[in-house]
Steps between C-alpha positions, in 0.01 A plus 500: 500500500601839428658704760269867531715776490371763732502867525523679790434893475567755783244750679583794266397243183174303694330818471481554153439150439300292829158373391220781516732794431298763303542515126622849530765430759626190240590700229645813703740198630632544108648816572545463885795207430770777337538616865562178642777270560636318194348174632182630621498677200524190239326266736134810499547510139489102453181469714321759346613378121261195622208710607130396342441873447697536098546873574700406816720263354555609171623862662739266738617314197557816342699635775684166569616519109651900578707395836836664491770297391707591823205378700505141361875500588410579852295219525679246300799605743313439822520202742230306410315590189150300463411242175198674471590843484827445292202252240318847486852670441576287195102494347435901492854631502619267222547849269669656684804686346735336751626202360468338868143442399568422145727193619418237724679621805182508688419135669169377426291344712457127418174426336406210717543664812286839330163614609288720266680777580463664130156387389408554133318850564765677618747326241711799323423445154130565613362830360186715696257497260430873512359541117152307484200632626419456843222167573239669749373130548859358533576306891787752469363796463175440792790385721684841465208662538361363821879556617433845390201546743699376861748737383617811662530827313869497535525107368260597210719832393823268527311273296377732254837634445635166406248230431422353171244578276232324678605671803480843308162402345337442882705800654428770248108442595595578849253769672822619712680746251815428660534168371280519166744803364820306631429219231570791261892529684527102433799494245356221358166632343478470111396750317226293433342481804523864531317500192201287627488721806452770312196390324375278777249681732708444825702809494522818703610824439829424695568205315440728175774747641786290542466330157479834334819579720690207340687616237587130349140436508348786297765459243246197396299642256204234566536592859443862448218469247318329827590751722354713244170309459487489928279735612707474880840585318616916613341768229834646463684161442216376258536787276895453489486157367208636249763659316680159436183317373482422134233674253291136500511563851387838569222450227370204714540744851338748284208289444483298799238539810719281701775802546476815744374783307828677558654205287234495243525894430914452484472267253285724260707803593859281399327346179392895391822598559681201279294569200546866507 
């Protein structure tokens, strides 16, 4: 029988990771292990690239793959490195520029004494599927949102500011502003979501504000024909992108009864003016 290999983590770790720790405090334990010892350091990031939640463990992986070369050192260099940790070592730091992890100087951990330490969801090569549309019916997606509702405001803005896209699709319908507009800080949202929020009938005039204020945004021109077209987006913001908008365009915002009528009369005035 195969001998179990066993982990043991310290205080400073167990809270991050003991059973029932809030979602919130999980993934701040991402950030929370660059101020730690080396080993407590490798050893957080480890248990959290197992965690069920894939937000948790994909930002662990992601952080595991970006830890310092001089901190691997450190810990290969130590008394008593674990199997497990050095396993995770050689898995999500195998491209790193240091040919340490290019060779086989790391020891592996022999695969009959090996727990499923690495299970296939967290398995590097795996990609977040961030570009389909988001399954309202999916297990997924009702589990993240019932986790949404026992959250705390400060979980959900954490969250918000780094979930996936089925955490920004629950989040962004959130009645606390605080959290709804921090989706819109998430470095992660596509243009194309910003696009559907647009013309989706969830949005308020703060959420309006800060898309108008990003510059990389508006440079879309399908996202500023919809800011256009939404009757929410600032007057004085709406008329600077009518100035962009194509002649087919402003003949249809000249026509249409689905525009303000500060849009509508624009769009006559700027066609007048083009035929003159």
């Amino acid at each position: 029988m195969a001998e179990k290999i066993t982990l043991k983590i310290s205080p400073a770790v167990a809270k991050f990771v003991r059973p029932g720790t809030p979602l919130g405090v999980r993934f701040s334990g991402c950030s929370a292990a660059e101020e730690m010892p080396t080993a407590d350091r490798l050893v957080l990031l480890l248990c959290l690239s197992k965690d069920p939640e894939p937000a948790v463990s994909r930002s662990a992986i992601a952080t595991l793959e970006n830890v310092p070369m001089e901190v691997i050192s450190e810990y290969l260099g130590s008394a008593a490195p674990h199997p497990l940790v050095l396993d995770a070592l050689r898995v999500f730091c195998r491209n790193h520029p240091d040919t340490v992890l290019q060779s086989n100087q790391l020891p592996r951990v022999e695969e009959e004494g090996r727990p499923d330490t690495l299970p296939d969801h967290v398995s590097r090569e795996a990609e977040p599927d961030e570009e389909g549309p988001v399954s309202l019916d999916s297990e997924q997606f009702l589990s993240k949102y019932k986790s949404a509702q026992r959250m705390g405001t400060g979980d959900r803005i954490k969250m918000a500011l780094t979930g996936d896209k089925e955490w920004r699709a629950i989040l962004v319908k959130d009645s606390n502003r605080l959290v709804s507009t921090s989706v819109l800080r998430n470095p992660r949202i596509t243009d194309g979501e910003v696009l559907a929020l647009i013309k989706s009938g969830i949005q308020t005039d703060e959420i309006m504000r800060l898309i108008c204020a990003n510059k990389e945004w508006v440079k879309n021109y399908t996202i500023r024909k919809a800011l256009v077209e939404n009757s929410r987006t600032p007057v004085q913001n709406a008329m600077r992108y009518m100035a962009t908008m194509d002649e087919k365009d402003l003949a249809s915002f000249a026509k249409s009864k689905n525009v303000t009528s500060a849009v509508s009369s624009t769009a006559k005035r700027i066609l007048f003016t083009k035929k003159k």
